[in-house]
Every structure is written in structure tokens, then in C-alpha cells.
N, CA, C and O atoms as a GROMACS GRO file, in nm:
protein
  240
    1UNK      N    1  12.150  10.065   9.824
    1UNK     CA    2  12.062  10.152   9.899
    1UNK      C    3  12.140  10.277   9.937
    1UNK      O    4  12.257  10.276   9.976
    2UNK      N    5  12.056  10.398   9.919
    2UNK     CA    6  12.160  10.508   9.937
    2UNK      C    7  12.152  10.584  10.078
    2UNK      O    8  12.032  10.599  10.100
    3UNK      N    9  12.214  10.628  10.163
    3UNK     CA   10  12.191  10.693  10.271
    3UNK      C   11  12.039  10.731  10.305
    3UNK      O   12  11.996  10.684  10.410
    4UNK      N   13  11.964  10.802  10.236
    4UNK     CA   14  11.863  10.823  10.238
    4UNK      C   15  11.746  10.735  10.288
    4UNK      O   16  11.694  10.739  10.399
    5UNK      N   17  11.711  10.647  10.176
    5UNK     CA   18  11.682  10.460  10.222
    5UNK      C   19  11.709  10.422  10.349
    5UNK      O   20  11.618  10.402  10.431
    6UNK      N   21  11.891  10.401  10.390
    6UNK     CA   22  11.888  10.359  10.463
    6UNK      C   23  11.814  10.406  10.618
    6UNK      O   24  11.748  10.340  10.698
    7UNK      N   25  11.860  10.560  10.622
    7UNK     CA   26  11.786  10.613  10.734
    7UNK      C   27  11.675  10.571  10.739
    7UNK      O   28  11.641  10.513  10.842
    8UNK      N   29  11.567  10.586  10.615
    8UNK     CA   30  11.405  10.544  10.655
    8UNK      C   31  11.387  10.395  10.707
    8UNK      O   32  11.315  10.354  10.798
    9UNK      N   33  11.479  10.323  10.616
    9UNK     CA   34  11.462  10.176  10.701
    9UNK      C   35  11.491  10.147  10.837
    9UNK      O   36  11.453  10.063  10.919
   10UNK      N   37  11.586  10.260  10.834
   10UNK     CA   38  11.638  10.252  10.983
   10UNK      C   39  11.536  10.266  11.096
   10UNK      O   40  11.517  10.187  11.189
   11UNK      N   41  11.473  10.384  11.070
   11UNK     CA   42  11.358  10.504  11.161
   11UNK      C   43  11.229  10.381  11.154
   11UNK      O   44  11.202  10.316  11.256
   12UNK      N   45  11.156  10.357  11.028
   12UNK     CA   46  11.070  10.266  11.018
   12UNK      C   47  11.078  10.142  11.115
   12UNK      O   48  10.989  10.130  11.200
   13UNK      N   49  11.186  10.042  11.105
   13UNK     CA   50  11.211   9.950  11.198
   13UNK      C   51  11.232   9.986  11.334
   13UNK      O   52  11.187   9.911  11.420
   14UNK      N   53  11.306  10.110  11.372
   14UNK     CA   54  11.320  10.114  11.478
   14UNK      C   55  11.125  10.186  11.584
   14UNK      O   56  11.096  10.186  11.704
   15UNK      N   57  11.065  10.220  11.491
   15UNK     CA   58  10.936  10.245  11.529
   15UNK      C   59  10.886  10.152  11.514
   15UNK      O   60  10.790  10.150  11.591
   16UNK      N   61  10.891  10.047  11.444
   16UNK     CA   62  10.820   9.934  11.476
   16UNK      C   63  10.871   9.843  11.571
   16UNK      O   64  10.780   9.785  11.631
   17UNK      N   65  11.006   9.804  11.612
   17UNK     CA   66  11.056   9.716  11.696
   17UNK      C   67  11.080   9.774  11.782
   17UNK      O   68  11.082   9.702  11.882
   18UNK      N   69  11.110   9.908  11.811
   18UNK     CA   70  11.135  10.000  11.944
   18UNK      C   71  11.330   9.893  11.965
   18UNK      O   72  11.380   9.844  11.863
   19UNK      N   73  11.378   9.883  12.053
   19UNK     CA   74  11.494   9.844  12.105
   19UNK      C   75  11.544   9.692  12.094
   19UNK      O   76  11.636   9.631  12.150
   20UNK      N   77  11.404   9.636  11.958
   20UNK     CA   78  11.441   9.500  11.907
   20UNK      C   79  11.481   9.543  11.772
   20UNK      O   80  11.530   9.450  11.708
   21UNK      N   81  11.476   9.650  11.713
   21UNK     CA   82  11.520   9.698  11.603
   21UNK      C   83  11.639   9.625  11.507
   21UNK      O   84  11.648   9.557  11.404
   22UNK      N   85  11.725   9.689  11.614
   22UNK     CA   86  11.870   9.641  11.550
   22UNK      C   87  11.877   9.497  11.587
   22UNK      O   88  11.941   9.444  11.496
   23UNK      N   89  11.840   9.399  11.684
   23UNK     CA   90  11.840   9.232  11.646
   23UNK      C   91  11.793   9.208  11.514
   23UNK      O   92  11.854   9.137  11.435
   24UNK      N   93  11.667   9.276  11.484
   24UNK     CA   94  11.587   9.235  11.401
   24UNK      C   95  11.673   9.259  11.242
   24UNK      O   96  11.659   9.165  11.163
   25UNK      N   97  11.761   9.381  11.193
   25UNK     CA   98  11.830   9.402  11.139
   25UNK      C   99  11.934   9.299  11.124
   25UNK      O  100  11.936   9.220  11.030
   26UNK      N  101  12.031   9.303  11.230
   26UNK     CA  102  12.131   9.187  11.232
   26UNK      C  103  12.069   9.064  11.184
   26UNK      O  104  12.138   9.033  11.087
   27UNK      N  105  11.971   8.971  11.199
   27UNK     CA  106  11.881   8.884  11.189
   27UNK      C  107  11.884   8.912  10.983
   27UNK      O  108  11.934   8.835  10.901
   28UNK      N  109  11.823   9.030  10.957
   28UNK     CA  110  11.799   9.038  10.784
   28UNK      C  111  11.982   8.971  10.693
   28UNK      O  112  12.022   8.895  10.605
   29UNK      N  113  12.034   9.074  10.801
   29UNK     CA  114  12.132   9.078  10.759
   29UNK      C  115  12.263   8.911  10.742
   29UNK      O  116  12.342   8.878  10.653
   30UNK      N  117  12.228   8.853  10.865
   30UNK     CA  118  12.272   8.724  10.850
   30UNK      C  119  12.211   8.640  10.765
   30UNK      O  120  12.282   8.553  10.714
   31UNK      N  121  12.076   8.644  10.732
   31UNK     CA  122  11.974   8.580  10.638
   31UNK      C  123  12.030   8.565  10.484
   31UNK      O  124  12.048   8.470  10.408
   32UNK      N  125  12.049   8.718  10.477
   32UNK     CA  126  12.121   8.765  10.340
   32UNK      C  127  12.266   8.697  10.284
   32UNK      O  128  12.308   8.657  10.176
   33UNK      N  129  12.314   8.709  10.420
   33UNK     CA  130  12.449   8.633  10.373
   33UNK      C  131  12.438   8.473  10.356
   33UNK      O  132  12.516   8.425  10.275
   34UNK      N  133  12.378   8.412  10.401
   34UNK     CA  134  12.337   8.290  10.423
   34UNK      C  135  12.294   8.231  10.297
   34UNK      O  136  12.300   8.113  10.262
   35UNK      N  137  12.243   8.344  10.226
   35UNK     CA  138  12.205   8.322  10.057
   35UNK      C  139  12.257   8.342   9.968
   35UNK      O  140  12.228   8.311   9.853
   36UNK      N  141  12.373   8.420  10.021
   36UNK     CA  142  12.462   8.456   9.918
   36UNK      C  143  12.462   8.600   9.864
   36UNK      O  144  12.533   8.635   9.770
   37UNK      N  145  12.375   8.684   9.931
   37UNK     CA  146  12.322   8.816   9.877
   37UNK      C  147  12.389   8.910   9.976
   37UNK      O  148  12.334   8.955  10.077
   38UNK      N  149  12.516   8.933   9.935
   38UNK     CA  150  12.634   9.003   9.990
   38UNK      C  151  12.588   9.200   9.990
   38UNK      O  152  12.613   9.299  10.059
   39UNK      N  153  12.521   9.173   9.884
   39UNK     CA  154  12.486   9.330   9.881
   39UNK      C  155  12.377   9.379   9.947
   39UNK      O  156  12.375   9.501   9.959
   40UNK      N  157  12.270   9.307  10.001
   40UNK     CA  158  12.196   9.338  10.062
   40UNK      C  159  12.202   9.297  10.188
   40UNK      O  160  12.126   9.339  10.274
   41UNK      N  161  12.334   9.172  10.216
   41UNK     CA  162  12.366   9.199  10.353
   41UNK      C  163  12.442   9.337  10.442
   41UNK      O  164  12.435   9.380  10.558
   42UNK      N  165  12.520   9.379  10.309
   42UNK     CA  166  12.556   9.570  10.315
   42UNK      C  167  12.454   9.660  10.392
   42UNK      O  168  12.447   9.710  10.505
   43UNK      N  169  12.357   9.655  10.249
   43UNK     CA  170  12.251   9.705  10.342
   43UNK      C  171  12.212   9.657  10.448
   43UNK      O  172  12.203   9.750  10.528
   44UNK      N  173  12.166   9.499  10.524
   44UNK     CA  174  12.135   9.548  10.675
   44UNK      C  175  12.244   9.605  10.748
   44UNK      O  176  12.212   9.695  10.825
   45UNK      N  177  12.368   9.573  10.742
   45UNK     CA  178  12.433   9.598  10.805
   45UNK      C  179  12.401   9.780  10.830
   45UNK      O  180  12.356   9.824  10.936
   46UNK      N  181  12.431   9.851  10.731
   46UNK     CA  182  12.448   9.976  10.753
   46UNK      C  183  12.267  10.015  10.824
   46UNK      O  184  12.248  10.069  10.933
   47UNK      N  185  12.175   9.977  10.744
   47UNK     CA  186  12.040   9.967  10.879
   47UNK      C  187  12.081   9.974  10.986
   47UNK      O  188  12.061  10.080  11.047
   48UNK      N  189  12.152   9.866  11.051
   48UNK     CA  190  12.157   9.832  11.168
   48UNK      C  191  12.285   9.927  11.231
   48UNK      O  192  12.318   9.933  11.350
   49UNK      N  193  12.335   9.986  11.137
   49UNK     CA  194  12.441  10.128  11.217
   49UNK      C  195  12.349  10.252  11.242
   49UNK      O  196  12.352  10.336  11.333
   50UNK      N  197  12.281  10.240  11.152
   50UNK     CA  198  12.236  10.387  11.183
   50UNK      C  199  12.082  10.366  11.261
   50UNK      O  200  12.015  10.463  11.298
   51UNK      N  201  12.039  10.229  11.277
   51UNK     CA  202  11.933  10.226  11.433
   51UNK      C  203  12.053  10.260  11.559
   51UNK      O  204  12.013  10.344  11.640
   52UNK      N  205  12.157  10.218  11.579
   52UNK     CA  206  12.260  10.214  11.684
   52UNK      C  207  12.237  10.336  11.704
   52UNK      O  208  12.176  10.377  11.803
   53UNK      N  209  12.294  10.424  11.588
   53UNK     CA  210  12.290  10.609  11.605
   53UNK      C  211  12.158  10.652  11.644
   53UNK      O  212  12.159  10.752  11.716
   54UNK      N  213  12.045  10.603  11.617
   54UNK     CA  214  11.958  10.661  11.658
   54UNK      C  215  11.916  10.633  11.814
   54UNK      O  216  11.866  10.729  11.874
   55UNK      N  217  11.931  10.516  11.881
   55UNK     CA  218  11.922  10.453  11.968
   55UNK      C  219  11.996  10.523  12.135
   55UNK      O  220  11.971  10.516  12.255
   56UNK      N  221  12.140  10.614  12.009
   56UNK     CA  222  12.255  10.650  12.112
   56UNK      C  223  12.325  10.601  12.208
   56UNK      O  224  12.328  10.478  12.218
   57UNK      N  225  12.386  10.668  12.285
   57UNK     CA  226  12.521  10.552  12.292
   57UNK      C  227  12.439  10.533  12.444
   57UNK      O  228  12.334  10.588  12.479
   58UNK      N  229  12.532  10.427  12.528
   58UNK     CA  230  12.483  10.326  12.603
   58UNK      C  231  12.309  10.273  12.644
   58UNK      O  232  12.232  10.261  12.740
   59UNK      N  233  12.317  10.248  12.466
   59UNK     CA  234  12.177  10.171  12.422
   59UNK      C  235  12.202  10.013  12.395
   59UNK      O  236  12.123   9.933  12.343
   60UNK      N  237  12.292   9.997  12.430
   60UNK     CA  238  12.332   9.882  12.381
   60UNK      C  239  12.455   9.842  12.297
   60UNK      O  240  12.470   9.725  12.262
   0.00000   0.00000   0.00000
């Protein structure tokens, strides 16, 4: 997923979950690994950096 992607997934989730966003991310992201799908646990991970950035700092 390229920067681009990721921002929209980012913005998308975070408009839909509002400040459950990034659980909800972390959550994809442990799922992924759990299956073995290392590369798309990448991707949540970086999702879930750039909801943080959007969120700003002492958001959590």
C-alpha cells in the first residue's frame, strides 16, 4: 500500500470510528499477523501511524 492508500484508509476509518480508529486498526493489524500476512500487517500498522498523526499529539 503506498502512502497515498494509506492516508485514505487512515482518514476513512478515522471518520468512521472517530477516536476508536486506531484500536480498530491495531485490531486489523494483529488479525493479520495471526495469519501469517506480514505484509498487510505493515499496512495496518502504518494506518494506524498516520490516524495517530491525524488525531495529534496528546490524543492518546
Amino acid at each position: 500500500m503506498d502512502a497515498i492508500q494509506t492516508a485514505q484508509y487512515a482518514r476513512a476509518l478515522y471518520s468512521a470510528h472517530g477516536d476508536r480508529a486506531e484500536a480498530e486498526a491495531a485490531q486489523k493489524m494483529r488479525e493479520c499477523e495471526a495469519a501469517g500476512n506480514t505484509r498487510q500487517a505493515k499496512d495496518w500498522q502504518s494506518v494506524r501511524q498516520t490516524i495517530r498523526q491525524i488525531r495529534g499529539p496528546n490524543q492518546g
